[in-house]
C-alpha positions as a Markdown table, in Angstrom:
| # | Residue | x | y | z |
|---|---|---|---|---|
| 1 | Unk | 9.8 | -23.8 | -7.7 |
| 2 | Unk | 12.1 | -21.2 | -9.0 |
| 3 | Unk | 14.3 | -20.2 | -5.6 |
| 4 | Unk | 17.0 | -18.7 | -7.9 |
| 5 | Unk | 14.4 | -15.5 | -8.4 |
| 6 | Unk | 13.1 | -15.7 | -4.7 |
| 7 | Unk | 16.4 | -15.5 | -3.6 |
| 8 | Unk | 17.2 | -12.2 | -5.0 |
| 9 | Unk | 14.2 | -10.5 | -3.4 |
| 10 | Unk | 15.7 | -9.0 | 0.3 |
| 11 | Unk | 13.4 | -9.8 | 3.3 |
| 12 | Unk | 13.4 | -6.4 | 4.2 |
| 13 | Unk | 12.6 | -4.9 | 0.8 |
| 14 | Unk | 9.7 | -7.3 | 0.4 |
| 15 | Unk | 7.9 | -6.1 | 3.2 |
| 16 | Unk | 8.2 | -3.0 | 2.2 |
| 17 | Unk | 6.7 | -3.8 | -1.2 |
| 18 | Unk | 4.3 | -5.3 | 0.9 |
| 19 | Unk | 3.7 | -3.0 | 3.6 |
| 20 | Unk | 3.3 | 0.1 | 0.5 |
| 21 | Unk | 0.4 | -2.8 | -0.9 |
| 22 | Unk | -1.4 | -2.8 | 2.3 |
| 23 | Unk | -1.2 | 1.2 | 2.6 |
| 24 | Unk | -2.3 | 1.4 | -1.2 |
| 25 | Unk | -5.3 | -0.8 | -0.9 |
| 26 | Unk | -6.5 | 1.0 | 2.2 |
| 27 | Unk | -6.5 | 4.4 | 0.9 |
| 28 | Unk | -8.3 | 3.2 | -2.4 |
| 29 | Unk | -10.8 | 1.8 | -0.1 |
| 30 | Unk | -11.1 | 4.6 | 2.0 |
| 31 | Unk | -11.8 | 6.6 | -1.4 |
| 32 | Unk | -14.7 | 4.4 | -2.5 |
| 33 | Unk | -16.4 | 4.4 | 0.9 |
| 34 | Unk | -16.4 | 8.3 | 1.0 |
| 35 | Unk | -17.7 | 8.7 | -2.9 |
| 36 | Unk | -19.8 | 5.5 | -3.6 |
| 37 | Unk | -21.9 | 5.3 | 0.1 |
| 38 | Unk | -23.0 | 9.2 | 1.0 |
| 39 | Unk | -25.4 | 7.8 | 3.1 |
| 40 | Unk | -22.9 | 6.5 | 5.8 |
| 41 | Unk | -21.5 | 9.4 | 7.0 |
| 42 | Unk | -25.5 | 11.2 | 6.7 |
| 43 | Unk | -25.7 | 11.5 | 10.2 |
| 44 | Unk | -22.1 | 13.2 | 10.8 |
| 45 | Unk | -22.1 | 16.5 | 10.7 |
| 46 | Unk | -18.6 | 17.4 | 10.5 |
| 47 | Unk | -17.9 | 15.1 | 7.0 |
| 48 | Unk | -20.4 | 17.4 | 4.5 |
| 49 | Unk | -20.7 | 16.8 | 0.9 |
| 50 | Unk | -18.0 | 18.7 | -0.5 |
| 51 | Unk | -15.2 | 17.7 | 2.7 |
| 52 | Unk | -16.6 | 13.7 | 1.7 |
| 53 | Unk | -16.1 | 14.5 | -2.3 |
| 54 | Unk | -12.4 | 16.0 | -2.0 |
| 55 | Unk | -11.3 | 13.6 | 1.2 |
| 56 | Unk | -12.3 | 10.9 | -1.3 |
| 57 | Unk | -10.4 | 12.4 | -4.2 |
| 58 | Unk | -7.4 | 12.7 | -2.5 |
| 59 | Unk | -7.6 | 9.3 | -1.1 |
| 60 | Unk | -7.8 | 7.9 | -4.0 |
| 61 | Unk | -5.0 | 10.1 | -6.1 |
| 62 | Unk | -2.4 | 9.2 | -3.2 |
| 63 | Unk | -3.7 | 5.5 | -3.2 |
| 64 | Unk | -2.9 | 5.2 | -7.0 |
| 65 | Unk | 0.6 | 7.0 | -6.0 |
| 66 | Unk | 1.4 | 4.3 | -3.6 |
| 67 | Unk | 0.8 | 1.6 | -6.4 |
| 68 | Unk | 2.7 | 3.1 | -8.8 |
| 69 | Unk | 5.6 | 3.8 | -6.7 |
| 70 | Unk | 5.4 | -0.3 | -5.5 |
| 71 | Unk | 5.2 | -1.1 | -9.0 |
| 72 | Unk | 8.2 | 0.8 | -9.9 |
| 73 | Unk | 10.3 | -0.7 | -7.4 |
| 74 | Unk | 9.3 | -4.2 | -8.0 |
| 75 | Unk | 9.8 | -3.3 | -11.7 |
| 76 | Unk | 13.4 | -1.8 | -11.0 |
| 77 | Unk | 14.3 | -5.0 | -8.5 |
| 78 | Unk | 12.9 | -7.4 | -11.9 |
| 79 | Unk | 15.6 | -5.9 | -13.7 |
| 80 | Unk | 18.3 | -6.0 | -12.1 |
């Protein structure tokens, strides 16, 4: 095991990196649930087509935006 490259990883900013993971994952599910299973929220009348289509959409564009703003900071910590 290399712990000369673990050790320059702080606690705190690893949790972050993993906590902004977590976040990203969720949101990118949340996306595919609302635009791959229309049939799930059928019986809600508040969540209609179009509010399911664009929830989804922006689910998904802010998912992608929290895993390439993890990846940049693992990227920037890599260098360093």
């Amino acid at each position: 095991m290399n712990f000369e490259k673990m050790r320059k990883y702080n606690g705190t900013k690893l949790m972050s990196f993993m906590w902004e993971s977590v976040m990203a994952v969720i949101f990118i599910v949340l996306c595919i649930i609302l635009l791959l299973f229309p049939s799930y929220f059928q019986n809600n009348p508040v969540i209609t087509g179009g509010l399911r289509i664009g929830l989804g959409i922006v689910f998904g564009l802010y998912g992608l935006a929290k895993v390439y703003k993890a990846y940049t900071k693992m990227k920037v910590k890599d260098d360093e």
